[in-house]
MOPAC internal coordinates of N, CA, C and O (Angstrom, degrees):
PM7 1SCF
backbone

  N    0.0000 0     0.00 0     0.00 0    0    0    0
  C    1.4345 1     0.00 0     0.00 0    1    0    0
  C    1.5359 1   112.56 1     0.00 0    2    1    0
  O    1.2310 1   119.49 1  -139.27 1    3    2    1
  N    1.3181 1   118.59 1    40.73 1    3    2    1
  C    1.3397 1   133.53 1  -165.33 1    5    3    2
  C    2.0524 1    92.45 1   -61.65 1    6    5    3
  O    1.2310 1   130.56 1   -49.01 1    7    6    5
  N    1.4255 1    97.24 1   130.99 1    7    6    5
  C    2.1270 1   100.06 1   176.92 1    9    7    6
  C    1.7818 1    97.47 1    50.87 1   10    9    7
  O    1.2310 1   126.50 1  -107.66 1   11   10    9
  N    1.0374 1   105.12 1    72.34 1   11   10    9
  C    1.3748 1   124.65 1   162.88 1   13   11   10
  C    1.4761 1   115.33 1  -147.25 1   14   13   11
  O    1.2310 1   123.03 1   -61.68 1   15   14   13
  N    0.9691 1   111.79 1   118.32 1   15   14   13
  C    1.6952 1   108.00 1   178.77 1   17   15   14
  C    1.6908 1   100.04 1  -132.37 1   18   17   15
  O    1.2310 1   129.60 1   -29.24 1   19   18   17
  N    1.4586 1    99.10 1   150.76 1   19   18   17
  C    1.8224 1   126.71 1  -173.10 1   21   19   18
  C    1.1838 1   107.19 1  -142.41 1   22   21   19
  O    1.2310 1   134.95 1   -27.60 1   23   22   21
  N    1.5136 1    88.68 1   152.40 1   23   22   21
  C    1.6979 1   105.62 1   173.92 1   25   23   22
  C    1.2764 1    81.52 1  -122.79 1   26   25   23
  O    1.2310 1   130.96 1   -43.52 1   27   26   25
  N    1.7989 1    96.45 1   136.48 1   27   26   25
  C    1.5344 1   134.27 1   131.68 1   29   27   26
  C    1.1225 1   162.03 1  -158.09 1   30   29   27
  O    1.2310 1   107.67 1     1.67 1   31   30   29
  N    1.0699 1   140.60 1  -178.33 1   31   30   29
  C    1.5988 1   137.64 1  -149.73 1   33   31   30
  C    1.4313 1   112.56 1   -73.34 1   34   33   31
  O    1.2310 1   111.74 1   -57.33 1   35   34   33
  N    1.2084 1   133.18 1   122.67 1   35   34   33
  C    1.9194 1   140.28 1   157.07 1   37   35   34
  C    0.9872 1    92.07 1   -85.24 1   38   37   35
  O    1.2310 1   102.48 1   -48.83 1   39   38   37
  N    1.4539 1   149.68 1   131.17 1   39   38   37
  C    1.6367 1   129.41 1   145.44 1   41   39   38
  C    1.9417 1   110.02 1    43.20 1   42   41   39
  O    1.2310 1   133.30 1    46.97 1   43   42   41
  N    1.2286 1    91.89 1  -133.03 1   43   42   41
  C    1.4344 1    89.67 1   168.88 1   45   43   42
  C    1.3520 1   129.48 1   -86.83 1   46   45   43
  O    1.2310 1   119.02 1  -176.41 1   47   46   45
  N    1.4152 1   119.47 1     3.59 1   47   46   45
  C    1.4851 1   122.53 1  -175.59 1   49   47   46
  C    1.7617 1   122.21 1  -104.73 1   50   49   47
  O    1.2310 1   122.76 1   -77.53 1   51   50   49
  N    1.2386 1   112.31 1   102.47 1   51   50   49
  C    1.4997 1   123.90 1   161.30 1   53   51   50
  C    1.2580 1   108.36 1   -12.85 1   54   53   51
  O    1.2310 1   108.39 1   -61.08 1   55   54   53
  N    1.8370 1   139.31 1   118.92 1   55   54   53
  C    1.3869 1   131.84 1   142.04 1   57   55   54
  C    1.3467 1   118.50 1  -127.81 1   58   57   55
  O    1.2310 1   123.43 1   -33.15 1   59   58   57
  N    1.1494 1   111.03 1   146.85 1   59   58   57
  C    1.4145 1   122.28 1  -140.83 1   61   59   58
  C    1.9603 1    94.23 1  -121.41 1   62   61   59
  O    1.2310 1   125.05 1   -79.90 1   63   62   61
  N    1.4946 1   107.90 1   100.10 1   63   62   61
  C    1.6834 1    97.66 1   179.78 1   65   63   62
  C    1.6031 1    94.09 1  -102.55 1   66   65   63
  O    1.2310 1   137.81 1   -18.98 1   67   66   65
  N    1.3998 1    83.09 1   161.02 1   67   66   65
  C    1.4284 1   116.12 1  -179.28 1   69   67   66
  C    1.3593 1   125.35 1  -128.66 1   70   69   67
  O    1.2310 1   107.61 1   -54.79 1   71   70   69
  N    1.5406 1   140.71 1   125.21 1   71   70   69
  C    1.2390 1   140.09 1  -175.76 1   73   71   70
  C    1.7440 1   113.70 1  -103.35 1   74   73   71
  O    1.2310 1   129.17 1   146.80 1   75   74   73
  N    1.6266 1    99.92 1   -33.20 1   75   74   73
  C    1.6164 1    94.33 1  -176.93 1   77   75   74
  C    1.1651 1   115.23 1   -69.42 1   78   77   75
  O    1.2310 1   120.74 1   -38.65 1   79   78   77
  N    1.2451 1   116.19 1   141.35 1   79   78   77
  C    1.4780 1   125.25 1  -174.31 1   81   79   78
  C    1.2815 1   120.96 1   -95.18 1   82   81   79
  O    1.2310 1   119.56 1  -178.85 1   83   82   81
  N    1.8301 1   118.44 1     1.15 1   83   82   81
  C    1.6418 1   102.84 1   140.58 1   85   83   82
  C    1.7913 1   111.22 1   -69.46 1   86   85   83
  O    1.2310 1   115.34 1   141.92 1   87   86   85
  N    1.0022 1   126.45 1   -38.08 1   87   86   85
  C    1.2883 1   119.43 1  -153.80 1   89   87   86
  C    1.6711 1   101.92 1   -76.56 1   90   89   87
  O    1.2310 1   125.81 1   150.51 1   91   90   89
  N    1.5350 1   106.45 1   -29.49 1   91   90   89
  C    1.4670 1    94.50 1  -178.19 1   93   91   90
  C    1.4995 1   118.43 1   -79.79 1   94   93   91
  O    1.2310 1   122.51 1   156.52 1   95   94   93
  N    1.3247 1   112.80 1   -23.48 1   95   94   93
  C    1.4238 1   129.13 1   152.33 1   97   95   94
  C    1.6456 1   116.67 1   -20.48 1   98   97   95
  O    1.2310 1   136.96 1   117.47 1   99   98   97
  N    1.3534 1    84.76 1   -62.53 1   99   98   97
  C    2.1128 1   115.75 1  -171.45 1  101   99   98
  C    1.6103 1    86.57 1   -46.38 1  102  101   99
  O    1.2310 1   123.82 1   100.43 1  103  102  101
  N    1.2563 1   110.28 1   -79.57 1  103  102  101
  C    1.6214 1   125.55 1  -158.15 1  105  103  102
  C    1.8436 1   108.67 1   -51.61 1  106  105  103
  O    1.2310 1   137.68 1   140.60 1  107  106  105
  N    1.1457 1    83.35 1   -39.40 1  107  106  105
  C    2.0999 1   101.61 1  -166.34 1  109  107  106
  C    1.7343 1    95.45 1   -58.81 1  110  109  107
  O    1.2310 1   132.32 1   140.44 1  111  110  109
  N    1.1825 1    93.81 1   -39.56 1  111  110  109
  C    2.0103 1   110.26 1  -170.92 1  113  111  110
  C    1.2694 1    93.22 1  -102.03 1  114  113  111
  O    1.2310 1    83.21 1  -174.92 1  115  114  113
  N    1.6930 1   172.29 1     5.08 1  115  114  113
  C    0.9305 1   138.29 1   145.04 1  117  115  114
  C    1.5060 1   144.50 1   -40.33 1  118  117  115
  O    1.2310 1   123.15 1   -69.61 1  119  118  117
  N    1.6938 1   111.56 1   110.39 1  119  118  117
  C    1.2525 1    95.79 1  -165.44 1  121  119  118
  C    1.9655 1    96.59 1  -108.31 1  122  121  119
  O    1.2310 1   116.08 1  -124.02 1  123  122  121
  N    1.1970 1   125.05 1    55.98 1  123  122  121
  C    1.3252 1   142.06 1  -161.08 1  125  123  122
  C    1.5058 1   114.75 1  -107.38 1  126  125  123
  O    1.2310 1   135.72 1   130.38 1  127  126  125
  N    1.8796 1    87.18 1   -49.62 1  127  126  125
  C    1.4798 1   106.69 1   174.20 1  129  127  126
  C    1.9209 1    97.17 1    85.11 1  130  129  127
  O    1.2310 1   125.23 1  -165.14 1  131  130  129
  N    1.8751 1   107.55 1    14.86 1  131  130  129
  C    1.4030 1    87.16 1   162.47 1  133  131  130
  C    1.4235 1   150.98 1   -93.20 1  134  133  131
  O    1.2310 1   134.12 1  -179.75 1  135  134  133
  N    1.4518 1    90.30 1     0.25 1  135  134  133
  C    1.5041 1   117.34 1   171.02 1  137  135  134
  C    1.7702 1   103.73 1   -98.52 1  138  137  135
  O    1.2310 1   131.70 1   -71.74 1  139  138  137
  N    1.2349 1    95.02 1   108.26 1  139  138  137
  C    1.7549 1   108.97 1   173.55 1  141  139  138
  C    1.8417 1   107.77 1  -103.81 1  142  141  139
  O    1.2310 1   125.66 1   -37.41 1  143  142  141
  N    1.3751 1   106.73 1   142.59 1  143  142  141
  C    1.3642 1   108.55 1   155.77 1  145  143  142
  C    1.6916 1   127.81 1   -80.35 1  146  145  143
  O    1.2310 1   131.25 1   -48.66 1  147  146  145
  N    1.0411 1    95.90 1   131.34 1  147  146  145
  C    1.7325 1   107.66 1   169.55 1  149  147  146
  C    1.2684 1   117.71 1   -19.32 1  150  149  147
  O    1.2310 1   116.63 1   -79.97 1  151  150  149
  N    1.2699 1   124.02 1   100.03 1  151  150  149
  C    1.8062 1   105.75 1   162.42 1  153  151  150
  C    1.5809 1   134.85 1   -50.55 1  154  153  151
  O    1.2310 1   125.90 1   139.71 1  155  154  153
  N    1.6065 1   106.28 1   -40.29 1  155  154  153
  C    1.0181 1   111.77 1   156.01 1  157  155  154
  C    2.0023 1   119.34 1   -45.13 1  158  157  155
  O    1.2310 1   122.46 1   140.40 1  159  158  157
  N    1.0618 1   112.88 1   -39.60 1  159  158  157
  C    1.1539 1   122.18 1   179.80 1  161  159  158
  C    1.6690 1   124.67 1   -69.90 1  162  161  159
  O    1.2310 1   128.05 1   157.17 1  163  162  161
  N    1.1222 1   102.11 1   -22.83 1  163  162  161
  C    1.6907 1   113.73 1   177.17 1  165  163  162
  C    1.1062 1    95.97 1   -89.68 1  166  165  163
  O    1.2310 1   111.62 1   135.26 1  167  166  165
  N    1.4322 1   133.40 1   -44.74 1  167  166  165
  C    1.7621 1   123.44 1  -146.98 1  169  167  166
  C    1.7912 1    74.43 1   -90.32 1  170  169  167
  O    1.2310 1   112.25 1   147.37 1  171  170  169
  N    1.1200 1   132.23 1   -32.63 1  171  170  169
  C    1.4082 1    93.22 1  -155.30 1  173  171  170
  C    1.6406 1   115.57 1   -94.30 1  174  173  171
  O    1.2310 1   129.60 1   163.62 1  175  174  173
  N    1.7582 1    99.11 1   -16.38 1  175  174  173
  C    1.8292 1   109.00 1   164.63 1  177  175  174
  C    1.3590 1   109.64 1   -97.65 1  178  177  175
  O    1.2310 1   103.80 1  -145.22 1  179  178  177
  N    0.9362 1   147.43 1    34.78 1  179  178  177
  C    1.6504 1   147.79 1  -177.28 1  181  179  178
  C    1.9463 1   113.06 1  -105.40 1  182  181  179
  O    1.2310 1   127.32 1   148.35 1  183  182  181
  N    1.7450 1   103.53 1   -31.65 1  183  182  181
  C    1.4388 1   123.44 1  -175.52 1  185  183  182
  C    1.8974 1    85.08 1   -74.72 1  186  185  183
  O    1.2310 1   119.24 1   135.54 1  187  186  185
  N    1.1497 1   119.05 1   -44.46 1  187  186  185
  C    1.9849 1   119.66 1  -154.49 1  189  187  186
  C    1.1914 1    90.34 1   -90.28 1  190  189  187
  O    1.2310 1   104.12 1   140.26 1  191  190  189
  N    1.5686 1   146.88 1   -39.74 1  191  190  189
  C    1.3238 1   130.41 1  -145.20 1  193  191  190
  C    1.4353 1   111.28 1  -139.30 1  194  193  191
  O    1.2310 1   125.15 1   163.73 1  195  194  193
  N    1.6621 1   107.72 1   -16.27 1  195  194  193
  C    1.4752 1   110.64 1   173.18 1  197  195  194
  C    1.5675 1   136.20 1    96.72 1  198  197  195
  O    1.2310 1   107.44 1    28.29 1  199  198  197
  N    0.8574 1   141.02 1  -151.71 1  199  198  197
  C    1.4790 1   134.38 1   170.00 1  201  199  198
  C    1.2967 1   113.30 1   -93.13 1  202  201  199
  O    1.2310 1   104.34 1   -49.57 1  203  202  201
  N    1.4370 1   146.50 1   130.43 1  203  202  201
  C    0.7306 1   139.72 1   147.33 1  205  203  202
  C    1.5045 1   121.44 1   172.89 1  206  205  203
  O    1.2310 1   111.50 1    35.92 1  207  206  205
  N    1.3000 1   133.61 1  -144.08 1  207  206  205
  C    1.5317 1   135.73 1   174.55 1  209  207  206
  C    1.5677 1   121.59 1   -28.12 1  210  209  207
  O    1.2310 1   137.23 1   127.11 1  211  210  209
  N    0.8548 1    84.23 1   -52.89 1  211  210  209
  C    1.8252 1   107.01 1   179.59 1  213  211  210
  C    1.5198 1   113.34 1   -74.03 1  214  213  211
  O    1.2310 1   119.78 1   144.78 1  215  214  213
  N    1.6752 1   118.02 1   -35.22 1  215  214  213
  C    1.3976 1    91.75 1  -162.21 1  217  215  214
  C    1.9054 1    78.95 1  -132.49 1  218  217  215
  O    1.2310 1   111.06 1  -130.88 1  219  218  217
  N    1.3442 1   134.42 1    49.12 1  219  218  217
  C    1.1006 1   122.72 1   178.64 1  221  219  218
  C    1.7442 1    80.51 1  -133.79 1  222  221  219
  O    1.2310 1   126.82 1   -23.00 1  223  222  221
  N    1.6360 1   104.50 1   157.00 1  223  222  221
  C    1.7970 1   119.66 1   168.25 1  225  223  222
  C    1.4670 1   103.32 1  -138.08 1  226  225  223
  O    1.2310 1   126.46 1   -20.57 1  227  226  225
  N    1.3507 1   105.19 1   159.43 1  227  226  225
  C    1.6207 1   116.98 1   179.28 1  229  227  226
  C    1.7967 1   124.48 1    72.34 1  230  229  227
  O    1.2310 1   120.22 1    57.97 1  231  230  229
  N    1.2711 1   117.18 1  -122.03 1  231  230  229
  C    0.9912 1   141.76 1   165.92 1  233  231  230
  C    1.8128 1   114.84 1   -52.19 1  234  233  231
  O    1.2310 1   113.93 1   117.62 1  235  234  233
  N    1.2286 1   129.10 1   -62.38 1  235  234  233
  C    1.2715 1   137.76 1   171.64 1  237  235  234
  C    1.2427 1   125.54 1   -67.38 1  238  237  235
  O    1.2310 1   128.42 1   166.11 1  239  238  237
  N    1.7656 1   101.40 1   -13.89 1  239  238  237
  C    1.7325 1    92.05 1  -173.64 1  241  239  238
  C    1.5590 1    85.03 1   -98.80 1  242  241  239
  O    1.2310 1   110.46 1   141.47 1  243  242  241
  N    1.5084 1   135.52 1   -38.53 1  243  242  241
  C    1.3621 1   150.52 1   173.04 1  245  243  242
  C    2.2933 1    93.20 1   -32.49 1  246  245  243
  O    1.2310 1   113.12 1   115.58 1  247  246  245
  N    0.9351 1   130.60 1   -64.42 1  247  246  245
  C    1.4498 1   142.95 1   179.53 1  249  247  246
  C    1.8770 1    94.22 1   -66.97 1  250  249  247
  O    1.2310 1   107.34 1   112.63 1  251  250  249
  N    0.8010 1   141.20 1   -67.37 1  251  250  249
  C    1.4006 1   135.37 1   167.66 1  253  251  250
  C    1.6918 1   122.53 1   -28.79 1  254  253  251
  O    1.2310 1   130.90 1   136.67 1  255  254  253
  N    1.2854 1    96.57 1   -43.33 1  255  254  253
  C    2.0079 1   114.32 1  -170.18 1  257  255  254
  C    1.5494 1    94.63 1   -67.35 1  258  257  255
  O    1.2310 1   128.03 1   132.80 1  259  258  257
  N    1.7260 1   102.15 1   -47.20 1  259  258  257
  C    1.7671 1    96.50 1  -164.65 1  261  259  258
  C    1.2710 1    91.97 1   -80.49 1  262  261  259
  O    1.2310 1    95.09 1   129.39 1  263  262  261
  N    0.5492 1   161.11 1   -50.61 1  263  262  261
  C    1.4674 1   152.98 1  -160.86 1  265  263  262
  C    1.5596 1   114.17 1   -66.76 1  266  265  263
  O    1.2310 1   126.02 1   138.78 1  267  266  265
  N    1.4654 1   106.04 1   -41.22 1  267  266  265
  C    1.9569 1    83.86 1   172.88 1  269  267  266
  C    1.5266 1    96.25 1  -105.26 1  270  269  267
  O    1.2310 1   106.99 1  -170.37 1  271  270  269
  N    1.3478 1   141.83 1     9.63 1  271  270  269
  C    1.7310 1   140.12 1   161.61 1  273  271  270
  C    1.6960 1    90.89 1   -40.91 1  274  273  271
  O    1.2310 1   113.79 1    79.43 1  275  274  273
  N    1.4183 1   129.35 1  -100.57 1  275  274  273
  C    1.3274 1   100.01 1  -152.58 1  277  275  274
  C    1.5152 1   138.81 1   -40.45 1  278  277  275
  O    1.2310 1   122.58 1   169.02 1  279  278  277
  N    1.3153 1   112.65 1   -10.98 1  279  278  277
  C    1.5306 1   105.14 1   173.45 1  281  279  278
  C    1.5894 1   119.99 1   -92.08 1  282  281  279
  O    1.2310 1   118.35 1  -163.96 1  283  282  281
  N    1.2759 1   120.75 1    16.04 1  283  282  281
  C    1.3502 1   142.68 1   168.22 1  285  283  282
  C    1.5605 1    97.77 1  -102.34 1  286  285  283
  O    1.2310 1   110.38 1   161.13 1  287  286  285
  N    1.2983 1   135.67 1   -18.87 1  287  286  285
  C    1.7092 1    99.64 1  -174.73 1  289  287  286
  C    1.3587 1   102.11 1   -90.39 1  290  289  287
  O    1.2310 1   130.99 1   -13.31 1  291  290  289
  N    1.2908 1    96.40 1   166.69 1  291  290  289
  C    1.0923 1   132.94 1  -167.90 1  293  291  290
  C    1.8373 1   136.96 1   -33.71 1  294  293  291
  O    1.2310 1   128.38 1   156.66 1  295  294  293
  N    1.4731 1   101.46 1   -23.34 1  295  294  293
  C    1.5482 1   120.58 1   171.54 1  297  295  294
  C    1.4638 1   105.86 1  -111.77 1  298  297  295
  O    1.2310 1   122.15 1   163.80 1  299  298  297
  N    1.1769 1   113.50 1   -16.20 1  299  298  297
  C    1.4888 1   107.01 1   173.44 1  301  299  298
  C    1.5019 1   113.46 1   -86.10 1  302  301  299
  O    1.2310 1   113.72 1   160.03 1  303  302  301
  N    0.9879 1   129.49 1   -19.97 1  303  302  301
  C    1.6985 1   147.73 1   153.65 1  305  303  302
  C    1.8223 1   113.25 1   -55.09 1  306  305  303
  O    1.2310 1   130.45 1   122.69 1  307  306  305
  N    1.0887 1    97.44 1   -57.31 1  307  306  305
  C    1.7273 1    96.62 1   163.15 1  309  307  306
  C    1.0392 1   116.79 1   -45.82 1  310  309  307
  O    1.2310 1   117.91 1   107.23 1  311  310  309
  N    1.3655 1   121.59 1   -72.77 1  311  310  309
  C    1.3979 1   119.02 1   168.84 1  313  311  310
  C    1.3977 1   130.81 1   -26.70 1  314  313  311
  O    1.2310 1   127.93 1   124.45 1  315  314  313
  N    1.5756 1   102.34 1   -55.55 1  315  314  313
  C    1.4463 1   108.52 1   177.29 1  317  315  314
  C    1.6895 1   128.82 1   -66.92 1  318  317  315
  O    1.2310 1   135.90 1   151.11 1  319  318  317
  N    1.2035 1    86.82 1   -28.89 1  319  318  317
  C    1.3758 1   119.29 1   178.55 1  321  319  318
  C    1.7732 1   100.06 1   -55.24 1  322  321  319
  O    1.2310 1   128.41 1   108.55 1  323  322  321
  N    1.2735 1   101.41 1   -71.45 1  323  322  321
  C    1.8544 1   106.88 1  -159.27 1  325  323  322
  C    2.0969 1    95.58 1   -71.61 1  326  325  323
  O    1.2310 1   135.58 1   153.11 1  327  326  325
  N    1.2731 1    87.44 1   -26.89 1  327  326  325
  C    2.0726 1    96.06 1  -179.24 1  329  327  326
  C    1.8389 1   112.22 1   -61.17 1  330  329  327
  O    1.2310 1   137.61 1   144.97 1  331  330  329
  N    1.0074 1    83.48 1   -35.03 1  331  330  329
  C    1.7360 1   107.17 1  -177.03 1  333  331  330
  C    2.0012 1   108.19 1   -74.55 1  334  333  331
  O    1.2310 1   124.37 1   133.20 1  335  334  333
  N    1.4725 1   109.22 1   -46.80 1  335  334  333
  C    1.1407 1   111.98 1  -156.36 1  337  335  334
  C    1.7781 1    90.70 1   -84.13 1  338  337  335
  O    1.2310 1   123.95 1   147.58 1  339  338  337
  N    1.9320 1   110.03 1   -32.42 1  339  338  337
  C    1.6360 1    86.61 1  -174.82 1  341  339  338
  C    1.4725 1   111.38 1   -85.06 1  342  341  339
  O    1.2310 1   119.87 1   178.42 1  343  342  341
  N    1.4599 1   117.85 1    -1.58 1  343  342  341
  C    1.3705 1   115.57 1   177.91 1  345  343  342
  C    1.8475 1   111.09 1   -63.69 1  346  345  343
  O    1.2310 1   127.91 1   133.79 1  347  346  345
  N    1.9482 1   102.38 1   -46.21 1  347  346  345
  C    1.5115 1    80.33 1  -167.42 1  349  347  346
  C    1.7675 1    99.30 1   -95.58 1  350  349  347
  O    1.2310 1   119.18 1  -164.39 1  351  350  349
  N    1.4593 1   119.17 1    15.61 1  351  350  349
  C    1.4345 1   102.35 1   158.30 1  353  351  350
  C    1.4185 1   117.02 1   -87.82 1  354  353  351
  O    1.2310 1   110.55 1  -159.45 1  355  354  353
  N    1.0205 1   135.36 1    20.55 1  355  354  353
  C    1.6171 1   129.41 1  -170.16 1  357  355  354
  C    1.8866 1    87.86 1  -152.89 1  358  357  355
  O    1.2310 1   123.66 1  -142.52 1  359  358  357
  N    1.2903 1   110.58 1    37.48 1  359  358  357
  C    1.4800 1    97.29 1   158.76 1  361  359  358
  C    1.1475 1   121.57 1    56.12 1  362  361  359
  O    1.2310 1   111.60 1   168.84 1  363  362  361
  N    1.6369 1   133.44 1   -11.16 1  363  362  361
  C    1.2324 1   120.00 1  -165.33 1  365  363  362
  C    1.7793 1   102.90 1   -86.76 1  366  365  363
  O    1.2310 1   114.80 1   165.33 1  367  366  365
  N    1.3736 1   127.46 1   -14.67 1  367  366  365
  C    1.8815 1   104.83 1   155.32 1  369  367  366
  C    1.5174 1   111.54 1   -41.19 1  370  369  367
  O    1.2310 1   114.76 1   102.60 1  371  370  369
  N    1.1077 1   127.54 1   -77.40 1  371  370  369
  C    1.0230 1   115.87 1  -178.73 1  373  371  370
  C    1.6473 1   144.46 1    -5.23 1  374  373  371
  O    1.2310 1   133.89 1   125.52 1  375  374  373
  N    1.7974 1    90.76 1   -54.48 1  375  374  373
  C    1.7555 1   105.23 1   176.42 1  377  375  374
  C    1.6436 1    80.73 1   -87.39 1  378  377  375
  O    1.2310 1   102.24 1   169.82 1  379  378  377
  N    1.3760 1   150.09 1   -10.18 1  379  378  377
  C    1.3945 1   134.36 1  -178.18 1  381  379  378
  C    1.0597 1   100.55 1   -71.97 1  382  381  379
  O    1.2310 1   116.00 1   128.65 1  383  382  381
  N    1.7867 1   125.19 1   -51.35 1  383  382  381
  C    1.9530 1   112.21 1  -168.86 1  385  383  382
  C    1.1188 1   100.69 1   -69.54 1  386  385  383
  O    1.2310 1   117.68 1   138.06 1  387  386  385
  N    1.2550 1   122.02 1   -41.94 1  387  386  385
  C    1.4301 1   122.75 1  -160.87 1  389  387  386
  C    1.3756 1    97.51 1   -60.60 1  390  389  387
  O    1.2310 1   118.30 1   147.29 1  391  390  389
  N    1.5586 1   120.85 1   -32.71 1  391  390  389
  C    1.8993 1    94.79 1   177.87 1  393  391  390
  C    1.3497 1   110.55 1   -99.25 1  394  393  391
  O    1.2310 1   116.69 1   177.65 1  395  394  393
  N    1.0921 1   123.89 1    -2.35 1  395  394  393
  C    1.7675 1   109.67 1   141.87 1  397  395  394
  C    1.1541 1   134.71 1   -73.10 1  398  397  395
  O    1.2310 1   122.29 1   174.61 1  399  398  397
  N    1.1640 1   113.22 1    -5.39 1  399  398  397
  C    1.4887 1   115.82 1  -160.42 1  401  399  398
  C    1.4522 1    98.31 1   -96.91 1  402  401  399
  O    1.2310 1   114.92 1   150.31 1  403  402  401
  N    1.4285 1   127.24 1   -29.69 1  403  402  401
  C    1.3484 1   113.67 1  -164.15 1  405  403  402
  C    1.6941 1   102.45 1  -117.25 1  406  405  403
  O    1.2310 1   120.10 1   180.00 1  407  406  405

């Protein structure tokens, strides 16, 4: 559904998705503050996932962005990128959940 955007229903709250990737651009980079997150949406993912990107607005999420921005540019993604791909070709996720898991 690439440049398709919908409105729909949370309970009582309007959300509006978006697929084109100028527009999500727009929102991702707003420095306006006119795209707000849901309150409903923080109080109810904030207990599972915690403080941060996702469930902070304004000022706190602004101190959040810089702080994890360098591990989004662009050579640090390579890295992760090729680190990631030989981990799950050589099986070693596997011994990874398994040592979180227990």
């Amino acid at each position: 559904m690439p440049g398709k955007s919908y409105l729909w229903w949370f309970g009582w709250e309007p959300r509006i998705t978006i697929t084109d990737l100028d527009l999500i651009k727009q929102v991702l980079t707003n420095k306006d503050h006119v795209f707000t997150k849901s309150q409903i949406m923080i109080r109810s993912t904030k207990p599972v996932i915690g403080k941060g990107l996702v469930t902070t607005d304004g000022e706190e999420w602004a101190l959040h962005r810089r702080i994890v921005s360098p591990a989004f540019h662009h050579e640090n993604l390579k890295v992760q990128t090729k680190t990631t791909l030989q981990m799950f070709s050589t099986n070693l996720w596997k011994e990874y959940f398994r040592t979180i898991m227990n």
